[in-house]
C-alpha positions as a Markdown table, in Angstrom:
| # | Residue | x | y | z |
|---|---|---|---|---|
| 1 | Unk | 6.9 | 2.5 | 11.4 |
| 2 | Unk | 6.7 | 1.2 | 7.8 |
| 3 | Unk | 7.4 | -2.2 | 6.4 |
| 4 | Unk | 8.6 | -3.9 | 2.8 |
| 5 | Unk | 6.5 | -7.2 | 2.6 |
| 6 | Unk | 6.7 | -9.5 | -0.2 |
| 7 | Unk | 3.9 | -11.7 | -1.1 |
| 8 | Unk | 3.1 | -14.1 | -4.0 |
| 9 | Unk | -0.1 | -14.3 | -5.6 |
| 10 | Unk | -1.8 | -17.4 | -5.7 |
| 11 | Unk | -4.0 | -16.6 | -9.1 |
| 12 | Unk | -1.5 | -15.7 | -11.3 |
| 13 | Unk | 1.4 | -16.7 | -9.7 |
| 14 | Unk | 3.2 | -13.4 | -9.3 |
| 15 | Unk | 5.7 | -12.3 | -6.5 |
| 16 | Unk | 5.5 | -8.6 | -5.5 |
| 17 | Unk | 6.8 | -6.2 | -2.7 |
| 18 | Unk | 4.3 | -4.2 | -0.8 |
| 19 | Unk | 5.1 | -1.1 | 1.3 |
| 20 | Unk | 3.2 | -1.1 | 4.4 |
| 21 | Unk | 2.7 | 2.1 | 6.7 |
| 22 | Unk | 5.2 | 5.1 | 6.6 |
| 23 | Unk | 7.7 | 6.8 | 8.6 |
| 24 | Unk | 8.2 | 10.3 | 10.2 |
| 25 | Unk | 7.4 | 12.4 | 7.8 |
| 26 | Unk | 5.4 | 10.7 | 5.0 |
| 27 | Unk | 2.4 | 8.1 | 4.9 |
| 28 | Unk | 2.6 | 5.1 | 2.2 |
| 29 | Unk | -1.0 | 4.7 | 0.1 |
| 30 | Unk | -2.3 | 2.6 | -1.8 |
| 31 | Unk | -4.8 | 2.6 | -4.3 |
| 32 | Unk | -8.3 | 0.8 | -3.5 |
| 33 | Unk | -8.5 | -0.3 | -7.2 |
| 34 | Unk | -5.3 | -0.9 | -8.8 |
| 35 | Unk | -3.0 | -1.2 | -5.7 |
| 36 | Unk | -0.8 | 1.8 | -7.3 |
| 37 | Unk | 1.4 | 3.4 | -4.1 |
| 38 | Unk | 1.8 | 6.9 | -3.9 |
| 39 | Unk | 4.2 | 8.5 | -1.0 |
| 40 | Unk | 2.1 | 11.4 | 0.6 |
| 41 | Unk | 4.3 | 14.3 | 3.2 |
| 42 | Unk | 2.6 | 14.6 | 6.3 |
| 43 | Unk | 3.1 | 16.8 | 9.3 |
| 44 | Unk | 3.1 | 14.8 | 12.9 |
| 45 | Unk | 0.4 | 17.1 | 14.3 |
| 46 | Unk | -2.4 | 16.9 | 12.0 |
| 47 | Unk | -3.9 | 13.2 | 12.6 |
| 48 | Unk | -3.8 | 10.8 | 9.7 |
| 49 | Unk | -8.1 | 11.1 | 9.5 |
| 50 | Unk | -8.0 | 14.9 | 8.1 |
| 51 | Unk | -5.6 | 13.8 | 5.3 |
| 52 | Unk | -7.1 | 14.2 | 2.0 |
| 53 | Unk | -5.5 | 12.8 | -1.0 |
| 54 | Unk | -6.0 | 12.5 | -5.0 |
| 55 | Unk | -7.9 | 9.8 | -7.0 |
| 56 | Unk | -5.8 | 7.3 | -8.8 |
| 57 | Unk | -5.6 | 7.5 | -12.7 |
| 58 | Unk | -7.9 | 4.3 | -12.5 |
| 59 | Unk | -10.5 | 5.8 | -11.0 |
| 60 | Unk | -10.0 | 4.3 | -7.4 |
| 61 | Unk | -8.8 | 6.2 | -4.2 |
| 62 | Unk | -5.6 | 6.3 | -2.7 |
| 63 | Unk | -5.8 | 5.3 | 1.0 |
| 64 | Unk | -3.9 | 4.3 | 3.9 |
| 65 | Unk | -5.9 | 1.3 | 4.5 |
| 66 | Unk | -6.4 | 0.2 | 1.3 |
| 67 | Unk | -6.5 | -3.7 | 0.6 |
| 68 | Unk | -3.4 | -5.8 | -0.7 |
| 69 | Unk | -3.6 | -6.4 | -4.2 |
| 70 | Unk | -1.3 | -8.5 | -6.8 |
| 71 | Unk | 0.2 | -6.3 | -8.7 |
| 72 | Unk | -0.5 | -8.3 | -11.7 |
| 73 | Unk | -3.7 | -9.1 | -11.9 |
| 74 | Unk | -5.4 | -7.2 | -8.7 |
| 75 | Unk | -6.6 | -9.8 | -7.2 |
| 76 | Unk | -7.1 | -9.2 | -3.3 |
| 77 | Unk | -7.6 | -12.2 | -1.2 |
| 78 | Unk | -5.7 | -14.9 | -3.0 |
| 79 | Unk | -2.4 | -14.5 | -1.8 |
| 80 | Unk | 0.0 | -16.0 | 1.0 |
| 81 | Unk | 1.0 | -14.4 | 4.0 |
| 82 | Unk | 3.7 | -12.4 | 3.2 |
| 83 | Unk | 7.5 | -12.2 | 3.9 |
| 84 | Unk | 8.8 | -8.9 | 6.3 |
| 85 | Unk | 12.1 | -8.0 | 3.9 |
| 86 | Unk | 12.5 | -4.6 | 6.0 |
| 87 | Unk | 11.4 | -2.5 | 8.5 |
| 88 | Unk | 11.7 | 1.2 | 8.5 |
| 89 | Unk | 10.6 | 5.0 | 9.6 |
């Protein structure tokens, strides 16, 4: 199960949504660098380990763990705790 969160940056002051997880049939990345979200199809049977996925533009890689970032200024650790808008699959 996925879930929009909105957060506001505590650097720069900037409020941004961040998709969080997937649903049935796709996984929600992020990139390690720039925070950039790509959608990436998956199939149910082929565990979420063997994925492999393309590099970001930046130069970072697109991962299903990858850290919250502002979208603004990309910072990582200085933000609040985030607001659930929306849950879904």
């Amino acid at each position: 199960m996925g879930q929009l969160l909105k957060f506001k940056c505590k650097t720069c002051f900037s409020e941004f949504d961040w998709n969080d997880g997937g649903g049935f049939t796709f996984n929600i990345l992020h990139c390690d660098k720039c925070g950039k979200e790509k959608k990436a199809k998956t199939k149910q049977d082929i565990p979420e380990s063997k994925l492999k996925f393309t590099n970001c533009k930046c130069g970072g890689k697109y991962l299903l763990n990858a850290p919250i970032r502002c979208s603004k200024c990309k910072m990582i650790h200085n933000l609040d705790d985030g607001v659930l808008e929306l849950l879904y699959d």
